[in-house]
N, C-alpha and C positions, 0 to 999 in steps of 0.2 A: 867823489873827490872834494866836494864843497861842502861836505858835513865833516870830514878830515878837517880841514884847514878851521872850519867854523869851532869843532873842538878846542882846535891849537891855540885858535885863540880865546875862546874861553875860560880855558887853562892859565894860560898867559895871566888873565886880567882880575882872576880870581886869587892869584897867585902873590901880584901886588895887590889888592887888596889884603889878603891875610897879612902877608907881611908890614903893608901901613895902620893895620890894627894892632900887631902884633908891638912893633912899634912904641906907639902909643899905650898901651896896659901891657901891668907888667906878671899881670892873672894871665892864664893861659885859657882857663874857662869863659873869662871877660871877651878878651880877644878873641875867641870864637864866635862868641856871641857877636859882639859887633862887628866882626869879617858876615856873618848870615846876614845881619840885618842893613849891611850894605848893599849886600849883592841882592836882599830879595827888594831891596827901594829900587835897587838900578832897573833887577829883571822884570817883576808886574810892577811897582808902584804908580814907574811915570807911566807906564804902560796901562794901570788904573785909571790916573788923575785924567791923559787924555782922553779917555773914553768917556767922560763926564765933561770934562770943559772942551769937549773938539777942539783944541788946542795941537797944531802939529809939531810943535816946538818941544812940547812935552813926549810926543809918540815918537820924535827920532831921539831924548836923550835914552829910550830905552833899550837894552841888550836887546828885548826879544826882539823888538823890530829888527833890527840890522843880525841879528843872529840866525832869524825865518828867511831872509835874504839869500842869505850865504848857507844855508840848511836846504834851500833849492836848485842851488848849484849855481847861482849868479853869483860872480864873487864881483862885487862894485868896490871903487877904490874908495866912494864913502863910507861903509862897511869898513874897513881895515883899517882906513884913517882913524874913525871910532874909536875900534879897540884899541891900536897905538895909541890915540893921543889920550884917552883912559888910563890906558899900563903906564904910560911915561908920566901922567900926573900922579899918579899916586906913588910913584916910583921916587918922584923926587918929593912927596910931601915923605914920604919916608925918609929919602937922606936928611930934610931939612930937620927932620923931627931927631934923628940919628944926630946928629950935628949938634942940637943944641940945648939937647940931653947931654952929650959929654963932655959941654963945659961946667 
């Protein structure tokens, strides 16, 4: 069930992503490309950088941590907070970006 839910929200979060790439370029090749090169900074990068600077601050901004979580069937409410408050920011750098673009 906790690889369920861990999809869900992956889905979810990749989803505003594309769309706050989308967005912003008005290529559709562009905006793929930078929807990937989002999600792969969020999934390894910090998840890289901490590995190198032992840095914990960098190992929780990443998906995998919190995604290996909720992949083991722990669903913690930091976990979900995460991916919420991820989907919601990007959510609304899309409206802002939507917004002011159409004046």
């Amino acid at each position: 069930m906790g690889s369920y839910i861990g999809i869900a929200l992956l889905i979810i979060l990749y989803s505003s992503i594309g769309l706050f790439c989308s967005s912003i370029f008005t290529n559709h090749m562009i905006a793929l490309s930078g929807t990937i090169m989002i999600i792969l900074l969020f999934y390894l990068g910090f998840n890289f950088l901490s590995f190198f600077h032992n840095n914990s601050i960098l190992e929780y901004l990443s998906i995998q941590h919190h995604y290996e979580s909720i992949n083991r069937g722990v669903i913690d409410s930091r976990d979900v907070i995460y991916f919420m408050s991820l989907t919601a920011s990007f959510l609304y750098f899309t409206i802002q970006n939507t917004k002011s673009t159409n004046r």
